[in-house]
gemmi code that builds the backbone of each chain (N, CA, C; Angstrom):
import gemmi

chains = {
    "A": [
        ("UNK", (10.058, 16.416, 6.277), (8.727, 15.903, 5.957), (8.177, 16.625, 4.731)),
        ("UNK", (7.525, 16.416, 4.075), (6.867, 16.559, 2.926), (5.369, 15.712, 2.315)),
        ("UNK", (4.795, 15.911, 1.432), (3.691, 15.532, 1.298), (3.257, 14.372, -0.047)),
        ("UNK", (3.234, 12.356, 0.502), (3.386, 12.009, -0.250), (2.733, 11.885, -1.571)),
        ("UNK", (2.623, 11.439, -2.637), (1.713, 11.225, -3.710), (2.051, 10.163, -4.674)),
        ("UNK", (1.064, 9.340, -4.441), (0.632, 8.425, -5.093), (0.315, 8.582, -6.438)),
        ("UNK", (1.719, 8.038, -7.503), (1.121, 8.413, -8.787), (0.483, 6.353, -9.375)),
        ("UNK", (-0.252, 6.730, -9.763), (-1.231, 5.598, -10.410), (-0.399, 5.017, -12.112)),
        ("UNK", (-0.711, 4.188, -12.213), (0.226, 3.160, -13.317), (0.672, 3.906, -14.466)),
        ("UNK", (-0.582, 4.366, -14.983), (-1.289, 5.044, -16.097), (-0.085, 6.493, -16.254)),
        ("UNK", (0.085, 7.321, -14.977), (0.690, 8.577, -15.475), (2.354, 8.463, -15.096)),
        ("UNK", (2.438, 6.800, -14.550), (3.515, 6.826, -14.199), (5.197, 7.136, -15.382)),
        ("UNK", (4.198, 7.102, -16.952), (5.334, 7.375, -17.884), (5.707, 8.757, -17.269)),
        ("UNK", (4.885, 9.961, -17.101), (5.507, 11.056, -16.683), (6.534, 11.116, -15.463)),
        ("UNK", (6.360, 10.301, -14.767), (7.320, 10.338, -13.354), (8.295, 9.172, -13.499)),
        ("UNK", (9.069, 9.149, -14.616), (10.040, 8.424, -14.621), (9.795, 6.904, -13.931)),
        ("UNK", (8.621, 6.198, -13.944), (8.168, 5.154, -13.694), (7.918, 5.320, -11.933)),
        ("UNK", (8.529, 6.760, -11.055), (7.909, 6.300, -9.846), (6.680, 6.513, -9.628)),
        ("UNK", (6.517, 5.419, -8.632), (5.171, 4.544, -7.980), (4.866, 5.634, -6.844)),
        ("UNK", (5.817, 6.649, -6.404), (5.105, 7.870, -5.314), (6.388, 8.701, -5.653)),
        ("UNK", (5.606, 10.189, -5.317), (6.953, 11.353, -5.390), (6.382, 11.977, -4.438)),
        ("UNK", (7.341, 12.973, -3.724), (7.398, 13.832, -2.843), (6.916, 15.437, -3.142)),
        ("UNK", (6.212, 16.095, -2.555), (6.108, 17.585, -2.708), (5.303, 18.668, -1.477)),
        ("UNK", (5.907, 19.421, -1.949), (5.906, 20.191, -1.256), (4.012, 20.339, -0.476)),
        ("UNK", (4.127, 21.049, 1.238), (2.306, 20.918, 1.436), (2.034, 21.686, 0.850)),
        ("UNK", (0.536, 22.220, 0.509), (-0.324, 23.084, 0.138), (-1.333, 21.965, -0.686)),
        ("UNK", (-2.050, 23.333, -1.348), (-3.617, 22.646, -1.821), (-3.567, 21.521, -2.618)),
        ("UNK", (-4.476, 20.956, -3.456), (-4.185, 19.919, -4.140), (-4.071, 20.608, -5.530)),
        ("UNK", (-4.751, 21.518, -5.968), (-4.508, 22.432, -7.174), (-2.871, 22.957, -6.925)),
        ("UNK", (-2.139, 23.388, -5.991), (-0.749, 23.660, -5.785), (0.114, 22.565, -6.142)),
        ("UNK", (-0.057, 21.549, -5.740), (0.527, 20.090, -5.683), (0.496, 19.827, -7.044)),
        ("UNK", (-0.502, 19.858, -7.561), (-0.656, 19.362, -9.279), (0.312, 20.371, -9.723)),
        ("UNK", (0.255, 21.442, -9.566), (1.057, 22.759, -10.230), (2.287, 22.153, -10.195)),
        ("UNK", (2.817, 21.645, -9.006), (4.415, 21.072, -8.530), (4.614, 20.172, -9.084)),
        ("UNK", (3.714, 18.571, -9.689), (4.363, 17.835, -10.451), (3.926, 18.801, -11.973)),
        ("UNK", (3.450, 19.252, -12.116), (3.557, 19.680, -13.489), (4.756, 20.623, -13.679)),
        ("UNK", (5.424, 21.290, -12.798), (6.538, 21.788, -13.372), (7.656, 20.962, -12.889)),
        ("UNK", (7.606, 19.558, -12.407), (8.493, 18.708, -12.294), (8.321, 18.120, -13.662)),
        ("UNK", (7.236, 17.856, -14.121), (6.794, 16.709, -14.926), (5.839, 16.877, -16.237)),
        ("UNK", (6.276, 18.009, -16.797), (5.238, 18.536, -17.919), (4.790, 17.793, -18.334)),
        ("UNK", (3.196, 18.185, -18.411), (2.352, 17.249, -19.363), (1.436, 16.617, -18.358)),
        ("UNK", (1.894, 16.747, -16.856), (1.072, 16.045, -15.806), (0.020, 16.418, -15.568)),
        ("UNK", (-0.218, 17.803, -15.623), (-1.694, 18.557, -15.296), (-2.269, 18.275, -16.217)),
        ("UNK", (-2.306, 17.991, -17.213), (-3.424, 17.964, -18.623), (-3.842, 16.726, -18.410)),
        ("UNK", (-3.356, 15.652, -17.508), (-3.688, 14.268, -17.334), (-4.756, 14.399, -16.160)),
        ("UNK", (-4.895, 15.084, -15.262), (-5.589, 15.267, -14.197), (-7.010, 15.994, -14.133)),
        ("UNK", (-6.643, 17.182, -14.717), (-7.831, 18.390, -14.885), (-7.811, 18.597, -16.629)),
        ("UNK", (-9.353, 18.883, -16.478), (-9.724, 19.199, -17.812), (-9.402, 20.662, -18.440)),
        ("UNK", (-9.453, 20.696, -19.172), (-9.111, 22.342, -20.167), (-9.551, 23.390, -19.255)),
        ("UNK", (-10.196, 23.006, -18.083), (-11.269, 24.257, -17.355), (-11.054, 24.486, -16.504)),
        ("UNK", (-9.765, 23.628, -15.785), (-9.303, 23.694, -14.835), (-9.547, 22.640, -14.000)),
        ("UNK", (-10.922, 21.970, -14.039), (-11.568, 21.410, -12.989), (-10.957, 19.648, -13.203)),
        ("UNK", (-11.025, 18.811, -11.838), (-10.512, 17.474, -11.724), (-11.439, 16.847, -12.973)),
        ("UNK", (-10.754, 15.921, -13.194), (-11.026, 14.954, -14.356), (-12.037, 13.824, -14.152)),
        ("UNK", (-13.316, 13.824, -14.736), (-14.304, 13.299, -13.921), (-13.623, 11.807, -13.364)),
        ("UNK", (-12.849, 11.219, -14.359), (-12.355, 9.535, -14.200), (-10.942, 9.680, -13.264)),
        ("UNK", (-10.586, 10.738, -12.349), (-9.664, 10.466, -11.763), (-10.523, 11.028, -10.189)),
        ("UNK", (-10.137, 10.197, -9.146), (-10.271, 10.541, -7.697), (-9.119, 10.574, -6.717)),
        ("UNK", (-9.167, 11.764, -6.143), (-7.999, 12.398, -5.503), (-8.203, 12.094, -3.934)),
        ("UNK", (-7.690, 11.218, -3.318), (-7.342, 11.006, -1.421), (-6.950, 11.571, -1.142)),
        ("UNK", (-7.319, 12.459, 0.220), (-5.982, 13.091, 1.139), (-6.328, 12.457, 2.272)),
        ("UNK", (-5.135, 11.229, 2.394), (-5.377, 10.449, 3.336), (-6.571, 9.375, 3.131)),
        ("UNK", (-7.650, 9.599, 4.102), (-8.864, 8.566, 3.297), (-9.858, 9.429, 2.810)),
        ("UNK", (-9.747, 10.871, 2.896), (-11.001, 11.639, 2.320), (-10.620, 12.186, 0.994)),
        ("UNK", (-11.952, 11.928, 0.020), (-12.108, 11.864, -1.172), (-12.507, 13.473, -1.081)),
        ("UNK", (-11.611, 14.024, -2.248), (-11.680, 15.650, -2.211), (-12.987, 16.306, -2.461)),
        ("UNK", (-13.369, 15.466, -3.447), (-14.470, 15.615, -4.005), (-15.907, 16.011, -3.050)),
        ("UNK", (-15.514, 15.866, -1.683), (-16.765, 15.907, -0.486), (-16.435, 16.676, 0.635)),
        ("UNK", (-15.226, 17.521, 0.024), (-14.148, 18.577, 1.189), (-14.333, 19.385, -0.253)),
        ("UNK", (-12.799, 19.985, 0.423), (-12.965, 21.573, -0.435), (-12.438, 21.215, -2.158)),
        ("UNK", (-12.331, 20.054, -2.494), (-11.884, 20.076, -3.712), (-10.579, 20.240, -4.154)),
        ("UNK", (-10.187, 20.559, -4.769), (-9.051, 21.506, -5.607), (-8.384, 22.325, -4.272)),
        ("UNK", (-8.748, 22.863, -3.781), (-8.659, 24.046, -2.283), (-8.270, 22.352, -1.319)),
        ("UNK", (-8.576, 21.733, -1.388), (-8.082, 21.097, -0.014), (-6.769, 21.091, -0.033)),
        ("UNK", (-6.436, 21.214, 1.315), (-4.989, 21.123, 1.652), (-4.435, 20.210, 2.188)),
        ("UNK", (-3.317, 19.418, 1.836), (-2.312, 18.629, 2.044), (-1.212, 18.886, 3.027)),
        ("UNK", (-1.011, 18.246, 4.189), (-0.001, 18.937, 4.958), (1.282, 17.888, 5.332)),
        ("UNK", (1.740, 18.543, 5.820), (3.159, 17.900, 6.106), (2.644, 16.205, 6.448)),
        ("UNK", (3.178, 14.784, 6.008), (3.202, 13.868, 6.392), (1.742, 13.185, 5.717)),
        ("UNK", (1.576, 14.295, 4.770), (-0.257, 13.805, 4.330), (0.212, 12.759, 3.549)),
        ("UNK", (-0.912, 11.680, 2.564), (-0.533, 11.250, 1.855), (-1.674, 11.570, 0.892)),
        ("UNK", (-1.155, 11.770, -0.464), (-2.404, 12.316, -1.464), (-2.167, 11.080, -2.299)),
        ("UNK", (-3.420, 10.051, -2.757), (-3.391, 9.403, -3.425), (-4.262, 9.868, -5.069)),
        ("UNK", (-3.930, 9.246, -6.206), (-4.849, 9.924, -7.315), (-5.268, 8.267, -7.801)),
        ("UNK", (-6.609, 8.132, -8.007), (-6.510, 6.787, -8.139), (-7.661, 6.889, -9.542)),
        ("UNK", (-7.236, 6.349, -10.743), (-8.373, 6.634, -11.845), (-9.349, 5.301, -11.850)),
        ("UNK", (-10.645, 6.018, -11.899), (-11.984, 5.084, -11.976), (-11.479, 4.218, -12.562)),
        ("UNK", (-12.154, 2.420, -11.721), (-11.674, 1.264, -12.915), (-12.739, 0.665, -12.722)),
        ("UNK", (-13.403, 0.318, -14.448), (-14.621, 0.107, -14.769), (-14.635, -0.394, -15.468)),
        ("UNK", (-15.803, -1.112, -15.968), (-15.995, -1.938, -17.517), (-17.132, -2.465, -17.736)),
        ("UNK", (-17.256, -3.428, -18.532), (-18.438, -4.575, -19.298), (-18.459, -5.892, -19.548)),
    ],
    "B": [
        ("UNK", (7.238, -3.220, -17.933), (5.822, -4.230, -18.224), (6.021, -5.492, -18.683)),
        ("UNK", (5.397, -5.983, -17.989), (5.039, -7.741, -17.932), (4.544, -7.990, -19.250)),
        ("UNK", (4.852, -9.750, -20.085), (4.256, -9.732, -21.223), (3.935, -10.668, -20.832)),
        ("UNK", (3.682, -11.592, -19.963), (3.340, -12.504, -19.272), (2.083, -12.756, -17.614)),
        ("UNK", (1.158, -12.709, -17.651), (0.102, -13.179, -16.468), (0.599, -14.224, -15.793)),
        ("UNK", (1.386, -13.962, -14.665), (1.075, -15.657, -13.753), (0.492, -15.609, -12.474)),
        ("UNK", (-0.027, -16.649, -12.380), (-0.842, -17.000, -10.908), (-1.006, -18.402, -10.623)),
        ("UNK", (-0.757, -18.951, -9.451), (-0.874, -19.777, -8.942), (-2.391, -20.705, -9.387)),
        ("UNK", (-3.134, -21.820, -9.138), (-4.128, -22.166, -9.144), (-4.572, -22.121, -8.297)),
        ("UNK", (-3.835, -22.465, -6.654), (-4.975, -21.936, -5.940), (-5.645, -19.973, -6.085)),
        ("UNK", (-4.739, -19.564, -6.569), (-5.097, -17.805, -6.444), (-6.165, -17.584, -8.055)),
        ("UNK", (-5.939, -18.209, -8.826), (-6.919, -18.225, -9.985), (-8.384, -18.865, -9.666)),
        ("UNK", (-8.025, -19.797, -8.902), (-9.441, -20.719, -8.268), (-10.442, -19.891, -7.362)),
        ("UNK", (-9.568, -19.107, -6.627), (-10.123, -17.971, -5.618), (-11.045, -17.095, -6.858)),
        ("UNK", (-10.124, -16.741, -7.395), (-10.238, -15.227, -7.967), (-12.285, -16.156, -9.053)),
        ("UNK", (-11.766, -17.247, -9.686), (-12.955, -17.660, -10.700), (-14.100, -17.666, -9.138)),
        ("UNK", (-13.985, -18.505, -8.202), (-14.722, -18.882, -7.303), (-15.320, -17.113, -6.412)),
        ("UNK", (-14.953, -16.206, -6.601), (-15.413, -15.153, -6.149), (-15.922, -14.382, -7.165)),
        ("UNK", (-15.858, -14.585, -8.597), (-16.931, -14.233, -10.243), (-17.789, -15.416, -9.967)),
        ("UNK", (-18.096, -16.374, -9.790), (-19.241, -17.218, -9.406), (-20.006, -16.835, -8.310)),
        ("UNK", (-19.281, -16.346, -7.387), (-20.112, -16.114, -5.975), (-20.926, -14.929, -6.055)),
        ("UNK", (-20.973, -13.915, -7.682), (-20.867, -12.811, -8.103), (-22.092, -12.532, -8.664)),
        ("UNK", (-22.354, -14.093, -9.469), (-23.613, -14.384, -10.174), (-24.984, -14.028, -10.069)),
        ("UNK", (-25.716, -12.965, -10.047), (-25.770, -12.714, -11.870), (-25.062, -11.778, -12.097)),
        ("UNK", (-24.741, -11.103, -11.416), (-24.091, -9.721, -11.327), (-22.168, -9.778, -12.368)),
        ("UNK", (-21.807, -9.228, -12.840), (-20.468, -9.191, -12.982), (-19.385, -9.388, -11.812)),
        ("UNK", (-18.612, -9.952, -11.757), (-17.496, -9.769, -10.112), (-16.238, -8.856, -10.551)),
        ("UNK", (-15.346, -8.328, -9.323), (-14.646, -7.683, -10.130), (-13.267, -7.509, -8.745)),
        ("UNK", (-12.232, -7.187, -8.753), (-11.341, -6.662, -7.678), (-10.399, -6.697, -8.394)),
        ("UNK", (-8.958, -6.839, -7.771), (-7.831, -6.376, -8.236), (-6.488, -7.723, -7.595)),
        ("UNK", (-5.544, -7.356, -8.090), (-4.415, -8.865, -7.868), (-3.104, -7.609, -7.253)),
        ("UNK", (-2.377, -8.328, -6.032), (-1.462, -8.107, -5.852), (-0.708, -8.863, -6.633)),
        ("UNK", (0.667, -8.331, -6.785), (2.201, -9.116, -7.330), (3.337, -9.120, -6.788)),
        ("UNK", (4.093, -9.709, -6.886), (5.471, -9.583, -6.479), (6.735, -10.317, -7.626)),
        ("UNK", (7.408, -9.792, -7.982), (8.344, -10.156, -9.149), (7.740, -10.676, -10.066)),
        ("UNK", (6.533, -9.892, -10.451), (5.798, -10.569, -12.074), (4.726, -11.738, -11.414)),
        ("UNK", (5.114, -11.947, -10.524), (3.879, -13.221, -10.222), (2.766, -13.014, -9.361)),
        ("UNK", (1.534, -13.360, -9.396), (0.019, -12.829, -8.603), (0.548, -13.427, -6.978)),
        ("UNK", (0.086, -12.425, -6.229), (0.258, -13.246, -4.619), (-0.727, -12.845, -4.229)),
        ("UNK", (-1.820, -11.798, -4.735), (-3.099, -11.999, -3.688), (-3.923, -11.832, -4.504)),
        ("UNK", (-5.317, -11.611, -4.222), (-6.499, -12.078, -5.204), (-7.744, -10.623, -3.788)),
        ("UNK", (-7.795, -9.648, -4.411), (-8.448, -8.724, -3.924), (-10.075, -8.719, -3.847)),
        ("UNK", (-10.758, -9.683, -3.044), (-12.072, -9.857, -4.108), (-12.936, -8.335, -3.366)),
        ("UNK", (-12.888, -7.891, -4.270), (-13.902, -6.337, -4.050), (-15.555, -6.303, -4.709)),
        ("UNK", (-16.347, -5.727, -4.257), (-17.686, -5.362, -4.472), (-17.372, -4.436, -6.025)),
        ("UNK", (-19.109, -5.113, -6.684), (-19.144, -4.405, -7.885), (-20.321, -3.406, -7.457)),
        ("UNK", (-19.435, -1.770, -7.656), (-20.663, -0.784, -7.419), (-21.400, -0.764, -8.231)),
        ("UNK", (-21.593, -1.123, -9.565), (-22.652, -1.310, -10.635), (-23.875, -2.219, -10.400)),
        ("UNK", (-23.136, -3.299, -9.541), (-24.399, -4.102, -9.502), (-24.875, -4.263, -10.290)),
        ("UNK", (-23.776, -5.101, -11.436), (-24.760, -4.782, -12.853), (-24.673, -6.420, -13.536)),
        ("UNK", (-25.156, -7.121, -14.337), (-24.904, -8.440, -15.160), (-24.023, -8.206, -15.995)),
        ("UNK", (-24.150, -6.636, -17.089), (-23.651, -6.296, -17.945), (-22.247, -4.887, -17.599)),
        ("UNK", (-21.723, -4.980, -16.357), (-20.985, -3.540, -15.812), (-20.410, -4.067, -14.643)),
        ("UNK", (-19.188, -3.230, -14.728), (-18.596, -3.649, -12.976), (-17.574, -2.119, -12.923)),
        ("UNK", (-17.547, -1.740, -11.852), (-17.019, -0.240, -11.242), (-16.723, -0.827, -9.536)),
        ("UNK", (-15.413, -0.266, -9.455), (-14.649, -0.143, -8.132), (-15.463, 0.617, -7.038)),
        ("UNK", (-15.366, 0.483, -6.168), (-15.763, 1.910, -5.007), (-13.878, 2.039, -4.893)),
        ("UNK", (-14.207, 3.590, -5.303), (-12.740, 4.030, -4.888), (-12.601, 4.286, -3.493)),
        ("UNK", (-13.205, 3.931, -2.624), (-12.939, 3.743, -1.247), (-12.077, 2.367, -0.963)),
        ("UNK", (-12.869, 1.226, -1.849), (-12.292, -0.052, -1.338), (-11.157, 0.139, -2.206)),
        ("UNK", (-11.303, 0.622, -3.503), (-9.636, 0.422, -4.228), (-8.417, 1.155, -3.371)),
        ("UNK", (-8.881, 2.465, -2.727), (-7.960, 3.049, -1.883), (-6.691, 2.184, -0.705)),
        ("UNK", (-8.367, 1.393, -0.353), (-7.931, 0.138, 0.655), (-7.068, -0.688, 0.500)),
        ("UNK", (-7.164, -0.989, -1.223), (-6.141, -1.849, -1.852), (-4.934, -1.764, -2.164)),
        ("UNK", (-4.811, -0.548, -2.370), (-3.848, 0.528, -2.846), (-2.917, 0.684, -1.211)),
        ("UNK", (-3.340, 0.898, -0.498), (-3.053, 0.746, 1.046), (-2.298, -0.421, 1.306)),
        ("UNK", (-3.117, -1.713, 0.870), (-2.716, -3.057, 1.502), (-1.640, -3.316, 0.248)),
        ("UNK", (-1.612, -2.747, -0.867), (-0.367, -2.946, -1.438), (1.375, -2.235, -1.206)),
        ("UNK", (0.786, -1.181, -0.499), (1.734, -0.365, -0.326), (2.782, -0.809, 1.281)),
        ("UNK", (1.856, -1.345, 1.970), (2.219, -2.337, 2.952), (2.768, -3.237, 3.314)),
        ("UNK", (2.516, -3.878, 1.970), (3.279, -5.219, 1.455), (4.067, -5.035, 0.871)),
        ("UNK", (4.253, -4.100, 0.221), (5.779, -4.051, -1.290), (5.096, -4.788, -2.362)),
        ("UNK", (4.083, -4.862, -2.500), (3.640, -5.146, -3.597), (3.272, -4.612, -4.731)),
        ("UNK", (2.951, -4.793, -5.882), (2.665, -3.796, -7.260), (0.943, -4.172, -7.254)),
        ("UNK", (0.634, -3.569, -8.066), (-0.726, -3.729, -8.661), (-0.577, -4.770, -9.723)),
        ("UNK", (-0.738, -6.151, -9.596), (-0.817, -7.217, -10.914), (-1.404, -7.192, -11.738)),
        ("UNK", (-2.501, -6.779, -11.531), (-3.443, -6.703, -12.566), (-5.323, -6.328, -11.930)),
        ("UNK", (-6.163, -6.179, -13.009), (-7.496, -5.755, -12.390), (-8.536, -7.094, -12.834)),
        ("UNK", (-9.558, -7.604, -12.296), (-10.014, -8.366, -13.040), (-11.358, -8.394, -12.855)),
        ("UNK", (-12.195, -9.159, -14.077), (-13.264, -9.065, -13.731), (-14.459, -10.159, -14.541)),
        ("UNK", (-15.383, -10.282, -14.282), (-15.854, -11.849, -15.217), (-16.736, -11.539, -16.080)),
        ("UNK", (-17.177, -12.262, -17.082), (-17.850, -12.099, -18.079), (-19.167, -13.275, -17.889)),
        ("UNK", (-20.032, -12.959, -17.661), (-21.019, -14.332, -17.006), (-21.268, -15.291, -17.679)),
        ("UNK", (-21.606, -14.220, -19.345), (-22.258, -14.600, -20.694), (-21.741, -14.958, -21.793)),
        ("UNK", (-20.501, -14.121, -22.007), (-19.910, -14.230, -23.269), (-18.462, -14.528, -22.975)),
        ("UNK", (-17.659, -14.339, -23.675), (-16.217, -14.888, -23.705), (-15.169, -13.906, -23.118)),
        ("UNK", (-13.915, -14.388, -22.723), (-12.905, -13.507, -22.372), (-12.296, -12.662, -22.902)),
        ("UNK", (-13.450, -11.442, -23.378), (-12.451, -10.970, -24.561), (-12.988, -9.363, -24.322)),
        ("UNK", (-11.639, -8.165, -24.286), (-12.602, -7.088, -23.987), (-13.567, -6.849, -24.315)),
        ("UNK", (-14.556, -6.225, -23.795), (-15.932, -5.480, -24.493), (-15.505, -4.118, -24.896)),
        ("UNK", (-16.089, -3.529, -25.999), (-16.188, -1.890, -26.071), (-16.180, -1.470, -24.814)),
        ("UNK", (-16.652, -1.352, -23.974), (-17.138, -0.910, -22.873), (-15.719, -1.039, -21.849)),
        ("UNK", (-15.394, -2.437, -22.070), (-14.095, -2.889, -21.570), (-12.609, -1.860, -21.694)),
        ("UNK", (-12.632, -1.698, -23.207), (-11.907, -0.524, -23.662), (-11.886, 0.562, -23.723)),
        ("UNK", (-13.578, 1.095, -23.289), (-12.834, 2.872, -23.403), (-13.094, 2.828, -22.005)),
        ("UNK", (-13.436, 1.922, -21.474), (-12.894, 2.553, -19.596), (-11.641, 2.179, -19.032)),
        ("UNK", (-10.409, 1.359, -19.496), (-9.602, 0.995, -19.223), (-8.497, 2.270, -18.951)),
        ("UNK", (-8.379, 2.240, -17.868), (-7.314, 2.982, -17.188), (-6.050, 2.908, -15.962)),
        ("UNK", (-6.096, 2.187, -16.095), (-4.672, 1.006, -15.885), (-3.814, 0.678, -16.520)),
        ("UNK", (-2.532, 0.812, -16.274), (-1.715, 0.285, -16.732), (-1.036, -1.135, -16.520)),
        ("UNK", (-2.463, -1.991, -16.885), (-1.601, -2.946, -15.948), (-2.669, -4.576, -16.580)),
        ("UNK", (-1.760, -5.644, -16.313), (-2.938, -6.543, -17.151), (-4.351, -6.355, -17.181)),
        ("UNK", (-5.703, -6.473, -17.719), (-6.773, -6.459, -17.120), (-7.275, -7.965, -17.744)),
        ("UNK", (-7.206, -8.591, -16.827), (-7.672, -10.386, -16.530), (-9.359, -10.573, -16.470)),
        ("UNK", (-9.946, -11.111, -17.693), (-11.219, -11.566, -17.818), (-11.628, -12.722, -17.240)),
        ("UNK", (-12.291, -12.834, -16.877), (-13.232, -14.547, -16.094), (-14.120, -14.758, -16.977)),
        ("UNK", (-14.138, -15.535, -18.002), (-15.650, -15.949, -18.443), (-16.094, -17.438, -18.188)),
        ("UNK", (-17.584, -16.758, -17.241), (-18.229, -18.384, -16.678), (-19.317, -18.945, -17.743)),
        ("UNK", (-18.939, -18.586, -19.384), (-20.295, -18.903, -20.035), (-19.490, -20.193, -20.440)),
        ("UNK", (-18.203, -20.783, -19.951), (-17.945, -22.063, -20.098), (-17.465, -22.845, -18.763)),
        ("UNK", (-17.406, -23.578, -19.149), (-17.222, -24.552, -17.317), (-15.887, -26.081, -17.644)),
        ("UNK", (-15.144, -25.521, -17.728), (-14.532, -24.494, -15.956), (-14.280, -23.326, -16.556)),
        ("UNK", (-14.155, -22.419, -16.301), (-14.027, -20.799, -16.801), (-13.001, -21.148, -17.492)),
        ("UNK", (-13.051, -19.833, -18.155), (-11.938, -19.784, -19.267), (-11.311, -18.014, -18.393)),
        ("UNK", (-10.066, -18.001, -18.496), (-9.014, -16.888, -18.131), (-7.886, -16.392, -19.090)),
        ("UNK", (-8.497, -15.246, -19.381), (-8.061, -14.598, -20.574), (-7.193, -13.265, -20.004)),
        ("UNK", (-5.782, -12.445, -20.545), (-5.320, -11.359, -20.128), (-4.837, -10.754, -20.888)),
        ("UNK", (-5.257, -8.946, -20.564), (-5.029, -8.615, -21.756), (-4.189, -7.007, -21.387)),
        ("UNK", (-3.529, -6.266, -22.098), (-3.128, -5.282, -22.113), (-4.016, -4.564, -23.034)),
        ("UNK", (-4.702, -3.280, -22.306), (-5.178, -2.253, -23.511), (-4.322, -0.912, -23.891)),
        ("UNK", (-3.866, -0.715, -24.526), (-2.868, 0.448, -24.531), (-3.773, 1.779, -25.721)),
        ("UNK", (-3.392, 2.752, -25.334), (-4.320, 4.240, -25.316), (-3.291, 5.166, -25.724)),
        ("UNK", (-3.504, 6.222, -26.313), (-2.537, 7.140, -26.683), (-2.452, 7.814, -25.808)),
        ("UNK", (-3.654, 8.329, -25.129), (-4.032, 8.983, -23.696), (-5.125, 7.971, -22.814)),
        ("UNK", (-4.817, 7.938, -21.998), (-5.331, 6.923, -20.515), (-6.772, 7.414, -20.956)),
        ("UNK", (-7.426, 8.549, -21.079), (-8.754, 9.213, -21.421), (-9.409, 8.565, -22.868)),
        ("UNK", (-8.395, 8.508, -23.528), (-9.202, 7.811, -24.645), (-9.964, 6.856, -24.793)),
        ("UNK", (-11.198, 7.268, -25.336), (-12.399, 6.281, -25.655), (-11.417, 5.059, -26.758)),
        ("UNK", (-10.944, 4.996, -27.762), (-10.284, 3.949, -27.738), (-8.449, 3.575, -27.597)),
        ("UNK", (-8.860, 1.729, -27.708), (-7.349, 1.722, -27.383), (-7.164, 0.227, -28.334)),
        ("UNK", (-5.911, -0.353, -28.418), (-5.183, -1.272, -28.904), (-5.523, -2.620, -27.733)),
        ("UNK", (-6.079, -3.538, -28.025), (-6.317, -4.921, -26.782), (-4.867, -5.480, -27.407)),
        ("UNK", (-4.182, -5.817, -26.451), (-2.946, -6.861, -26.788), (-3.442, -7.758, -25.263)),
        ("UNK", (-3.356, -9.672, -26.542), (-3.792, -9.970, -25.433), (-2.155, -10.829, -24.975)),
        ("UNK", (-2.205, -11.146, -23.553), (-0.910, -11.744, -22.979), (-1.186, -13.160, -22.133)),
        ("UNK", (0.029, -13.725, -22.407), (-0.693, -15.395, -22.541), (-0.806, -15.419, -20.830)),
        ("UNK", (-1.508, -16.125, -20.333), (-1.877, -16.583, -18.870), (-0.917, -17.861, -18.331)),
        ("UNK", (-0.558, -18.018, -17.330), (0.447, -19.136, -17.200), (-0.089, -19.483, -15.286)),
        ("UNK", (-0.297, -20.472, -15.424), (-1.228, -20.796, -14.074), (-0.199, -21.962, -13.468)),
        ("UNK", (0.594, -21.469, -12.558), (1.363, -22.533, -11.937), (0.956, -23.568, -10.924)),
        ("UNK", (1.541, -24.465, -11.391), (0.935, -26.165, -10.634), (-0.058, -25.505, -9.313)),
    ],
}
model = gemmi.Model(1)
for chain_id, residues in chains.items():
    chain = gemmi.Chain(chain_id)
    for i, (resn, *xyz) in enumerate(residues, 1):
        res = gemmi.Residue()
        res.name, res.seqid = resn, gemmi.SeqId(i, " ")
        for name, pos in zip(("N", "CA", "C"), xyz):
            atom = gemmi.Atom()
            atom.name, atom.element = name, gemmi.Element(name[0])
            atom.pos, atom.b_iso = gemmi.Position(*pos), 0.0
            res.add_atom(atom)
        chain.add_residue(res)
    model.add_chain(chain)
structure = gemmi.Structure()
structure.add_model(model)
structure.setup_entities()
């Protein structure tokens, strides 16, 4: 078991076009760490220069939006599914 | 990537008939696919509530994202209507585009709507601007 993730259209050039990858549990700041050293270039797509999530991207664990839990610190566990889904908006 | 939009008429009829039901407001949701072709028509709430704006609740897109993953389906495309003016991105259209994936206009300022699709492509997904390539629509019998 492992912890799935939902990569979204947009960053899917970094993941070799897959639509979900596998990684290891821990936080969601850990998890980003893991595709970024799978997948350089992935963290700079997510979090801003400051570290912090990217206002136009929202992170699921499961159905709770991180953003109203611990953030960055929430943890992902065995069988979780972390979705990243970027704001879709317009005029 | 698709260089081609297709959808059925009944699933285009849905999709215009739920940007009318939308009125005054903008309408907006998302299209399942399967081998390049539309098979569902997502009609979702506009959190903007706006004439001139339309925004997802990433709760319901989650949902969608769910009911696609269920199905074996892809994300077809995102769409959304234009009440007033024509099928054609807005500024606004373009620096929020973050999808990779058609984004399908409704404009009801003609009758019967007009259905326009377009690819916006970005150097970075974040970028305020991008390139509109538009891709022809093909609406089967």
């Amino acid at each position: 078991m492992s912890v799935a993730v939902r990569i979204p259209t947009v960053f899917r050039k970094y993941t070799q076009g897959e639509s979900q990858v596998r990684v290891d549990p821990g936080t969601i700041g850990e998890l980003i760490g893991q595709l970024e050293h799978r997948y350089p270039g992935f963290r700079g797509q997510v979090l801003t220069d400051d570290g912090s999530l990217h206002r136009f991207i929202n992170v699921y664990v499961n159905d709770e939006d991180i953003r109203y839990i611990q953030k960055l610190d929430t943890e992902a566990s065995e069988g979780d599914t972390v979705s990243l889904l970027p704001s879709v908006a317009g005029g | 990537m698709s260089d081609e939009f297709r959808i059925s008429s009944d699933l285009a009829e849905e999709m215009v008939q739920h940007c009318k039901e939308g009125r005054p407001n903008e309408a907006c949701g998302m299209l399942g696919a399967k081998a390049g072709e539309t098979v569902k028509v997502f009609r979702m709430a506009n959190a903007a509530r706006s004439p001139v704006r339309y925004s997802l609740e990433p709760s319901e897109q989650l949902s969608v994202y769910n009911a696609l993953d269920e199905q074996g389906w892809d994300l077809g495309g995102v769409f959304h209507s234009h009440t007033h003016t024509e099928a054609y991105p807005s500024p606004t259209d373009v620096r929020l585009a973050s999808e990779d994936v058609p984004y399908v206009i409704v404009s009801l300022a003609t009758e019967p709507a007009e259905i326009r699709a377009f690819r916006i492509i970005k150097s970075e997904w974040g970028a305020e601007d991008g390139e509109i390539l538009e891709i022809p629509v093909t609406i089967l019998g």
